[in-house]
Backbone as numpy.savetxt, mean C-alpha at the origin, in Angstrom:
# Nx Ny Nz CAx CAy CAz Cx Cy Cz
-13.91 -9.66 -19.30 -12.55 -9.85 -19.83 -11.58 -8.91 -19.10
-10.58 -9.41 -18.56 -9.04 -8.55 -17.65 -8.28 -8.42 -18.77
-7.62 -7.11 -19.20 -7.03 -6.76 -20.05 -5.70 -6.35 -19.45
-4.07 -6.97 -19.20 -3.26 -7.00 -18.55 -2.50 -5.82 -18.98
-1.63 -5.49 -18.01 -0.59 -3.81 -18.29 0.42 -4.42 -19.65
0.31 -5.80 -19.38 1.02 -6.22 -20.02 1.09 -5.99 -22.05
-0.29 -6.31 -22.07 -1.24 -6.14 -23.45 -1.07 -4.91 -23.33
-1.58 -4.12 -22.49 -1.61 -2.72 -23.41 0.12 -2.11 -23.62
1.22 -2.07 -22.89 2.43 -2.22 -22.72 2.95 -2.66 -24.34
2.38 -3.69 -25.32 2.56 -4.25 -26.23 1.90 -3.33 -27.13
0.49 -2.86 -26.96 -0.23 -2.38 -28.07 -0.13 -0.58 -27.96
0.66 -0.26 -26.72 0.98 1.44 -27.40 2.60 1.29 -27.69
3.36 0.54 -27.43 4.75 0.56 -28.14 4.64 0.50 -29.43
3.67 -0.58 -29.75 3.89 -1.17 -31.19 3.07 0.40 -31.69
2.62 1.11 -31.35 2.16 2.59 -31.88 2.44 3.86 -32.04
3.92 3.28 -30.77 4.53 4.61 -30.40 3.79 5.68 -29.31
3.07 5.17 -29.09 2.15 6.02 -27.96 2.48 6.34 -26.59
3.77 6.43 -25.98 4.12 6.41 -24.80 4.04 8.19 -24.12
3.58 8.35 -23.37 3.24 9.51 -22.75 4.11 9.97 -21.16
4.30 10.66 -21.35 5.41 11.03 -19.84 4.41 10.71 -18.48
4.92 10.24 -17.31 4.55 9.84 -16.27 3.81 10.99 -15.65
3.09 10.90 -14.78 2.41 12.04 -14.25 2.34 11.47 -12.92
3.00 10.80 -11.91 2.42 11.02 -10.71 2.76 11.87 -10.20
2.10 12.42 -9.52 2.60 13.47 -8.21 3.01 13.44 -7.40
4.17 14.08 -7.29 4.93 14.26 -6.23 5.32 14.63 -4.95
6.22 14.40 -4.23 6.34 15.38 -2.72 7.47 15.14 -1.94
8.40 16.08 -2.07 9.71 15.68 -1.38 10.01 15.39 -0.62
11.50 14.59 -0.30 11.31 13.73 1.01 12.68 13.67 1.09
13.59 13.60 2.37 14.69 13.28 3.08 15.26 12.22 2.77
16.06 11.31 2.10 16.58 9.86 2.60 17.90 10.09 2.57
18.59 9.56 3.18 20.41 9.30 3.05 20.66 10.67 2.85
20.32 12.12 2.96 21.06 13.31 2.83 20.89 13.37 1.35
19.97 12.97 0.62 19.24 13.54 -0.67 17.80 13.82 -0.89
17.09 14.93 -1.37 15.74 14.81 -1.92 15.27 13.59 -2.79
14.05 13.73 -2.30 13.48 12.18 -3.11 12.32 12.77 -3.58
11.35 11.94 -4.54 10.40 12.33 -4.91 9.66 11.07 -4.50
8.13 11.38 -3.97 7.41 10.28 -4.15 6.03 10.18 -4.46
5.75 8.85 -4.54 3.97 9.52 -5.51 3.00 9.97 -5.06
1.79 10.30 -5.33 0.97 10.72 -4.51 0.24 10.24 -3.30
0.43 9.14 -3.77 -0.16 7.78 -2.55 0.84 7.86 -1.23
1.99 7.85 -1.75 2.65 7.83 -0.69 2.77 9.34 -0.36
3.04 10.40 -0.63 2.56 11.55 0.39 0.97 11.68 0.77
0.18 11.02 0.38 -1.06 10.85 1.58 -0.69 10.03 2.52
0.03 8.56 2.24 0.69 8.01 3.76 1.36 8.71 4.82
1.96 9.73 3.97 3.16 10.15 4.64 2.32 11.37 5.62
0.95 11.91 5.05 0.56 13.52 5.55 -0.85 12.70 5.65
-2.21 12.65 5.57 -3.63 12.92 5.79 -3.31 11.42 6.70
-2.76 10.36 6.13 -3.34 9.32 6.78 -2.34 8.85 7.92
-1.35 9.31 7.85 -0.39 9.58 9.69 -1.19 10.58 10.07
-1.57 11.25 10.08 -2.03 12.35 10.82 -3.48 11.83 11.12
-4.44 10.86 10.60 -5.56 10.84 11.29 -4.77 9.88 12.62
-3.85 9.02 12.29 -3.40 7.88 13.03 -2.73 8.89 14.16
-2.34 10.24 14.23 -1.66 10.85 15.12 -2.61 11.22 16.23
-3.75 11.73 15.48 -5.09 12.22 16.33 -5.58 11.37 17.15
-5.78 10.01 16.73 -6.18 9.19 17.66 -4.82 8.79 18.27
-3.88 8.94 18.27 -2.73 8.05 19.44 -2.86 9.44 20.81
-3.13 10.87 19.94 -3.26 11.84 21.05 -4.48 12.01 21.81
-5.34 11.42 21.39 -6.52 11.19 22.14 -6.61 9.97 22.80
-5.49 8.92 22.86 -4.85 7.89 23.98 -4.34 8.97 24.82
-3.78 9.92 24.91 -3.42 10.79 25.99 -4.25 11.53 26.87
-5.00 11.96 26.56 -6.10 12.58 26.80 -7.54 11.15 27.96
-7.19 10.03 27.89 -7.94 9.25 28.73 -7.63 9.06 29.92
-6.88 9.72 30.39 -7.17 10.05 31.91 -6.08 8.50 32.91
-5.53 8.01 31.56 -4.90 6.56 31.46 -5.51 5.54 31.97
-6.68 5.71 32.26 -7.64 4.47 32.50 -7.20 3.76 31.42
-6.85 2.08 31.97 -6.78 1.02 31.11 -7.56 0.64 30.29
-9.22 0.81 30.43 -9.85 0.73 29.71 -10.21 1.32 28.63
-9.51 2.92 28.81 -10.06 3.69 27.96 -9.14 3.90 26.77
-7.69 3.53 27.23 -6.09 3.06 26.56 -6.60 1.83 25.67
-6.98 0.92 26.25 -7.15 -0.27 25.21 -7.98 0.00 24.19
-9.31 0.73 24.56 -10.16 1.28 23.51 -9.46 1.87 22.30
-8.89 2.76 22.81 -8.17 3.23 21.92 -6.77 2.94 21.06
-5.98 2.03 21.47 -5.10 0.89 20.95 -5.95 0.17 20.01
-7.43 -0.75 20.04 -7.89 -0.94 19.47 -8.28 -0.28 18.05
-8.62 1.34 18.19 -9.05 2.07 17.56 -7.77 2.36 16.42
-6.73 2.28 16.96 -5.66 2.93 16.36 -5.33 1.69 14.81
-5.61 0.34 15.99 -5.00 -0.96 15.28 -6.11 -0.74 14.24
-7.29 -0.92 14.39 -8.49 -0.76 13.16 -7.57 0.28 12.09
-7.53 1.40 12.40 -7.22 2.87 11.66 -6.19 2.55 11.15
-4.65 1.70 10.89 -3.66 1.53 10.92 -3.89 0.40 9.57
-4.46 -0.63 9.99 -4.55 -1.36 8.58 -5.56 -0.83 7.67
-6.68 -0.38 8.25 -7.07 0.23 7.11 -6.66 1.55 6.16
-5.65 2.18 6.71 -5.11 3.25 6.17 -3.87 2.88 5.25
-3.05 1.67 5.63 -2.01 0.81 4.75 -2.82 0.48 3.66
-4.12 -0.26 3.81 -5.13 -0.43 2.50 -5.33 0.53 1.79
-5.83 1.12 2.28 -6.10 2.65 1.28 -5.08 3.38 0.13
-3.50 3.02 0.91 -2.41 3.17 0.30 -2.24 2.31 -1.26
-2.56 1.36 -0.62 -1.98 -0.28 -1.55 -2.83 -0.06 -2.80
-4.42 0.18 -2.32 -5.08 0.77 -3.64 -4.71 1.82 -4.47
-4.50 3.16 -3.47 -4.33 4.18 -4.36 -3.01 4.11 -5.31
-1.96 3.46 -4.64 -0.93 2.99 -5.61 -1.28 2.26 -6.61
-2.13 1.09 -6.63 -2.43 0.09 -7.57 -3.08 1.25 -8.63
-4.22 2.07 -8.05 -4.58 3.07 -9.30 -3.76 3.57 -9.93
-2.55 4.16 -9.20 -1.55 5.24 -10.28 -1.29 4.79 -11.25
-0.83 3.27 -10.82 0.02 2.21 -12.19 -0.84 2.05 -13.28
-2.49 1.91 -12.59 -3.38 1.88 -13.87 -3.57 2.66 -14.35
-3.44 3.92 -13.95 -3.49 5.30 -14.81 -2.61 5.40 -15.79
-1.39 5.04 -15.47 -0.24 5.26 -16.06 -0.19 4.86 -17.17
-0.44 3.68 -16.90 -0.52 2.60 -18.51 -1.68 2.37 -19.26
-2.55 2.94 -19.04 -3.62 3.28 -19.84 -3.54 5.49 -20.15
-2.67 6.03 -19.56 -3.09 7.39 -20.11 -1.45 7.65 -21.42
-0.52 6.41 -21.15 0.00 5.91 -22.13 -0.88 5.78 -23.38
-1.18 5.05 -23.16 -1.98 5.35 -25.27 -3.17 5.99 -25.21
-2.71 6.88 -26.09 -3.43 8.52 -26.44 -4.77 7.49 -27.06
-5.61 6.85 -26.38 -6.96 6.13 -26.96 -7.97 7.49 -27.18
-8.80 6.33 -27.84 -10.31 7.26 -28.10 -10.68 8.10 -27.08
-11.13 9.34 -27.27 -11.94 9.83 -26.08 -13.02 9.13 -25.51
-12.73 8.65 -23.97 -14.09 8.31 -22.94 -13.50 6.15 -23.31
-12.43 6.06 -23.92 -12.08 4.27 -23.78 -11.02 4.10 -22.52
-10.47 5.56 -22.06 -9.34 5.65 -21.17 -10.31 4.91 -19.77
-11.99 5.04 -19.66 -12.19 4.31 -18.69 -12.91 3.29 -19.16
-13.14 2.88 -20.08 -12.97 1.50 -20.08 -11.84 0.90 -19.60
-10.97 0.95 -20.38 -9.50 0.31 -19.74 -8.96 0.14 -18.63
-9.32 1.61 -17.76 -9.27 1.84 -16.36 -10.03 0.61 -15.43
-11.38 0.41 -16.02 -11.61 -0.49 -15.63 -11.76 -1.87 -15.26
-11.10 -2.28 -16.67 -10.81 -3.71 -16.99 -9.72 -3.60 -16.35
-8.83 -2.80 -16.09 -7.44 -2.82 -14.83 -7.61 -3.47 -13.67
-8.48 -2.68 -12.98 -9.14 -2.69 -11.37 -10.49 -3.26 -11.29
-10.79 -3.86 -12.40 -12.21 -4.50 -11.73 -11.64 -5.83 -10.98
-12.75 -6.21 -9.73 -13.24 -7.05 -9.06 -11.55 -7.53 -8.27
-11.09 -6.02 -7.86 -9.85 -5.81 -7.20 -9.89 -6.61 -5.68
-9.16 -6.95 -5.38 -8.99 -7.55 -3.57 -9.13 -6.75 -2.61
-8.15 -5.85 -3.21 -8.34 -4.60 -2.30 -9.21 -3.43 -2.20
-10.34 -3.87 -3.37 -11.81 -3.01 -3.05 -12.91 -3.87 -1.82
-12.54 -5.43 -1.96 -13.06 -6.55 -0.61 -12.54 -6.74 0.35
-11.09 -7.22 0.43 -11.08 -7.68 1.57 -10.05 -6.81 1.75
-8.95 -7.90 3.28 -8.08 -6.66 3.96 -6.51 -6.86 2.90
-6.16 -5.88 3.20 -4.79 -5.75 2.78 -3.44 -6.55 3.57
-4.16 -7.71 2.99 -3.27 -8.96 3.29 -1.93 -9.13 2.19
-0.84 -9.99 2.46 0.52 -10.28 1.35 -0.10 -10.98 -0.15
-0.86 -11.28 0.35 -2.15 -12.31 -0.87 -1.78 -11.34 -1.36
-3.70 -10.37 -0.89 -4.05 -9.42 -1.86 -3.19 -8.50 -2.66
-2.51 -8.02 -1.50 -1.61 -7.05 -2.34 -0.69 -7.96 -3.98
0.12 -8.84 -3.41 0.47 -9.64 -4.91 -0.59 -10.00 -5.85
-1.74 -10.38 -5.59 -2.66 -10.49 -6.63 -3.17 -8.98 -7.33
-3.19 -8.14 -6.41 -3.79 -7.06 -7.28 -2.87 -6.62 -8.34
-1.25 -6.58 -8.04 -0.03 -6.09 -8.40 0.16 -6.85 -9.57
-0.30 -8.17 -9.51 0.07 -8.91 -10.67 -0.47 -9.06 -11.62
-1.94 -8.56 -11.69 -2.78 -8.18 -12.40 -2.32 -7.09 -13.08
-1.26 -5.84 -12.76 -0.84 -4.81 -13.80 0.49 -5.50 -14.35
0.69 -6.66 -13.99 2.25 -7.30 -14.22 3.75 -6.74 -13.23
3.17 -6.48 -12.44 3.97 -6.62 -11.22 4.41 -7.70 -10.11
5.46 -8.40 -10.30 5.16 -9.34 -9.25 5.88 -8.98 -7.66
5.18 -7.64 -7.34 5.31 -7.13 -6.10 6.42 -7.67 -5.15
5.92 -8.89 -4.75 7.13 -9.53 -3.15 8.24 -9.52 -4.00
8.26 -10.43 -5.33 9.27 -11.00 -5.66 10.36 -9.66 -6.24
9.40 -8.52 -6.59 10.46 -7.34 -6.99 11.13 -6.68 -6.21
10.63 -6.91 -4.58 10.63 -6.51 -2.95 11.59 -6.83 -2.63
11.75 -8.01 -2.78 12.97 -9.17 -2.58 14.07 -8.58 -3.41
13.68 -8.94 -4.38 14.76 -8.53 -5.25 15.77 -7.07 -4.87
14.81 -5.92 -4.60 15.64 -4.83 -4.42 15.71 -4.55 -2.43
15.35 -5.35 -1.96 15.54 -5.24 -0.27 15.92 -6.70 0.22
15.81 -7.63 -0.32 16.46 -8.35 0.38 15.41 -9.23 0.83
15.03 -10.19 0.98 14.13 -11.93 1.49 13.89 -11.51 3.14
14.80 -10.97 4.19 14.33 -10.92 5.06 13.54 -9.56 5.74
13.67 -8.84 5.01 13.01 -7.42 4.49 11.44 -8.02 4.23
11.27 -8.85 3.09 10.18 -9.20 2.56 9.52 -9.91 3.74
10.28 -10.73 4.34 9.37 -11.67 5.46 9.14 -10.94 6.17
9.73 -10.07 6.36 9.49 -9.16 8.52 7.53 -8.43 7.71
7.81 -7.77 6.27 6.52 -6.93 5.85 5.84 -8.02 6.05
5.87 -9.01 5.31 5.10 -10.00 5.59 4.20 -10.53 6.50
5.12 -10.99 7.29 4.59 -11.13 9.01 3.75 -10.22 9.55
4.20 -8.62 9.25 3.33 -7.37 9.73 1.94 -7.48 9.51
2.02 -7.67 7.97 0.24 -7.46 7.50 -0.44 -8.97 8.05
0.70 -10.10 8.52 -0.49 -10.75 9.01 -0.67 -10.98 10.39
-0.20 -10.34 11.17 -0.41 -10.29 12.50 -1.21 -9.32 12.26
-1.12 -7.82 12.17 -2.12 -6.83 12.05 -3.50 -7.12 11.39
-3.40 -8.01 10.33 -4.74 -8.56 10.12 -5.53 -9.36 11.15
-4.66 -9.92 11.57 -5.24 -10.87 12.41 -5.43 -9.96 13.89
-4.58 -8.75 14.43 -5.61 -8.07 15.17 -6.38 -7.22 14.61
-6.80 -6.98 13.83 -7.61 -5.99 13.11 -9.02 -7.08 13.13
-8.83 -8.25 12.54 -9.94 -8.90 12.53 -10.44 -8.77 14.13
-9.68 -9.26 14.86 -9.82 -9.57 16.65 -10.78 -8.54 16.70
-10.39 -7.64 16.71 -11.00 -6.31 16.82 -12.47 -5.59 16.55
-12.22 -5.80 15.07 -13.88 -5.94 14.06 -14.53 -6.43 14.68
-14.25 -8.26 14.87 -15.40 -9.19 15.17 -15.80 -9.37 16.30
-15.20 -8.50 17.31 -15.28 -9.01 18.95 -14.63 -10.33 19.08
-13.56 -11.38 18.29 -13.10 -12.51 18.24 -12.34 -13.01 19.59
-12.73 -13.79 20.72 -11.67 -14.16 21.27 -10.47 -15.05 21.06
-10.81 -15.97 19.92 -10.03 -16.88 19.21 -8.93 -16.06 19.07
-9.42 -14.51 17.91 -8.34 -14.25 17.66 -7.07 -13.25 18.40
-8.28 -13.35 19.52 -6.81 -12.44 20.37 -6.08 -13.50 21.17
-6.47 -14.44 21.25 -5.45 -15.79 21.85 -4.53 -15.98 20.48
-5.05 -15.97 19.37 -3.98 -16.11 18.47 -2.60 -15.66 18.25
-3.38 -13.79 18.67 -2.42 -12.60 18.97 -1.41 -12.80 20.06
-1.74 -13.21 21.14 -0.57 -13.75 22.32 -0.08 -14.79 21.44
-0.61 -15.65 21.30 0.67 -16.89 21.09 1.08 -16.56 19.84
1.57 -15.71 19.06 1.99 -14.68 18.31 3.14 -13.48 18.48
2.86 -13.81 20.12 3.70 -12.55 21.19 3.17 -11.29 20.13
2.22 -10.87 19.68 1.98 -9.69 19.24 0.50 -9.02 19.96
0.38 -8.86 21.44 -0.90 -8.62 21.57 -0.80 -6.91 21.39
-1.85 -6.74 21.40 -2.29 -4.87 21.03 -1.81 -4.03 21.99
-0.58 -3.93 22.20 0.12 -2.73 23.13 0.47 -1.45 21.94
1.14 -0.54 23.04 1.59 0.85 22.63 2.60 0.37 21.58
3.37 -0.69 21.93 5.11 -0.92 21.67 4.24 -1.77 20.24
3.55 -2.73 20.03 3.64 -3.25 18.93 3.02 -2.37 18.06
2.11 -1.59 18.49 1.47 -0.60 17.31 2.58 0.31 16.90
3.85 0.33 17.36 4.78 1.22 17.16 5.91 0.50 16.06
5.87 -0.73 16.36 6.79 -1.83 15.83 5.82 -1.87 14.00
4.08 -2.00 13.84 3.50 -2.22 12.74 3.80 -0.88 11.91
3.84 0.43 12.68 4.11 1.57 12.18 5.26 1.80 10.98
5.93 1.12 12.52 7.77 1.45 11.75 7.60 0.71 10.10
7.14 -0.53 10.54 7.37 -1.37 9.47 6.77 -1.40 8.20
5.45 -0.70 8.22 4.49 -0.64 7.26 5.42 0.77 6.43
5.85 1.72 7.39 6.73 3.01 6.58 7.66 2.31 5.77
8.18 1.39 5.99 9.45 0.96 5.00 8.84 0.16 4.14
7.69 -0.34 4.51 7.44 -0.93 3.01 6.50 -0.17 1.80
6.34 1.02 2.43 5.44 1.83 2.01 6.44 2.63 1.15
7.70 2.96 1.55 8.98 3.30 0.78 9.38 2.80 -0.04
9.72 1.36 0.10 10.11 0.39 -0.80 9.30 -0.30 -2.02
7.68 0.13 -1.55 6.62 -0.65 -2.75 6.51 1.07 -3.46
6.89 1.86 -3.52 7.13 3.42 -4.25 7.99 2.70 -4.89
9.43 2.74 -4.72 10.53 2.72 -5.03 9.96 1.46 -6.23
9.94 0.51 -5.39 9.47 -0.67 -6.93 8.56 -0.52 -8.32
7.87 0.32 -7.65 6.67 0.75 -8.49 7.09 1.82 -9.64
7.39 2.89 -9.15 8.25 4.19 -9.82 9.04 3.00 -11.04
10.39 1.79 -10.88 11.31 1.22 -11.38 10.58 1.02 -12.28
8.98 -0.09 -11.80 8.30 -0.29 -13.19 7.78 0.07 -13.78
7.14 1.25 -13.85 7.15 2.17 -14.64 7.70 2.53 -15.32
9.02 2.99 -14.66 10.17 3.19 -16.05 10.09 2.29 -17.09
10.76 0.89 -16.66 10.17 -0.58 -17.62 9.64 -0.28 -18.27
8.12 -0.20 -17.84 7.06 -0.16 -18.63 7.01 0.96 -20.09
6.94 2.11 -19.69 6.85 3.32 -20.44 7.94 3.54 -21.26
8.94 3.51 -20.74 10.05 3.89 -21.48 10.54 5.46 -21.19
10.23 5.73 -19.96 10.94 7.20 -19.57 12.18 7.06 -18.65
12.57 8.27 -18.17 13.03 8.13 -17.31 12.95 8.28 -15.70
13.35 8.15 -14.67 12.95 7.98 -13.36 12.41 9.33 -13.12
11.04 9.53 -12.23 10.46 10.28 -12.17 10.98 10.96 -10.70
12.06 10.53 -10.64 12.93 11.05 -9.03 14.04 10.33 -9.23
């Protein structure tokens, strides 16, 4: 049985059980103000750029043999979606934390609940595709793109869009030894250079900003506090 943010959202109001937000924080620059953001996103922002830094500087270090550049373009493209995944989950956890450490339950039911949240998640299987991510999101009652949209704008939403599926689709190339899918990748105009791994970068940061920003909003919604930044 999936027990929705939604249900429990219903059954600690109706109790009064609402508990102050706890994600953690880490300040940040935008427009000439401090920001706060959650913990997920200062691991994007610090452990998991920085493994992605190590390997782009160890593209320097190959002596610029083409072969040894592509290896490592490869390496980066692997490291790159899987580190956006890692994100998408650890965010999806906060929200489930949130709304389950909301009602002050029995001692040791906080993981039950936890679990009926995140079981048989997308993003514990497969890749961190536009799918997955909306299905996992909607499962806490988030409807992710469409809240995306809403506060950035439809062509905002398509460009992220496009990202996770070209990058999937070289990420797969990659994994599988696929030649299919690196012909896909050209007629795509996205094959695995310096410049497009720079272009998935840029783009995955702003949505990595913007799915905070949405997330933090519903929360508020949800709980009934106020903005935690």
């Amino acid at each position: 049985m999936r027990w929705s943010a939604a249900w429990l959202r219903s059954a600690c109001h109706s109790m009064g059980l609402v508990s102050p937000i706890r994600l953690s924080a880490q300040a940040r620059s935008e427009s000439g103000r401090d920001l706060m953001t959650s913990s997920a996103h200062a691991d994007w922002t610090n452990s998991r750029r920085q493994r992605l830094a190590d390997l782009d500087a160890a593209r320097g270090d190959a002596n610029q043999r083409s072969a040894d550049v592509e290896q490592i373009l490869w390496a980066i493209t692997l490291r790159l979606a899987a580190e956006f995944q890692g994100y998408a989950r650890d965010l999806h956890d906060l929200v489930a934390d949130e709304c389950v450490s909301s009602c002050n339950t029995v001692p040791g039911f906080e993981t039950v609940l936890k679990l009926a949240l995140t079981a048989k998640r997308d993003l514990d299987v497969v890749n961190a595709q536009h799918e997955s991510v909306g299905n996992d999101f909607s499962r806490l009652g988030v409807p992710i793109w469409k809240a995306l949209e809403a506060a950035k704008g439809a062509q905002a939403v398509h460009g992220w869009k496009n990202t996770l599926t070209t990058l999937n689709v070289a990420r797969n190339a990659v994994a599988h030894g696929d030649p299919q899918k690196f012909a896909k990748l050209n007629s795509m105009n996205c094959p695995i250079t310096e410049k497009q791994i720079g272009e998935w970068q840029k783009s995955l940061d702003e949505l990595v900003d913007a799915m905070d920003e949405v997330v933090s909003n519903y929360l508020v919604g949800l709980l009934g506090i106020n903005p935690p930044w």
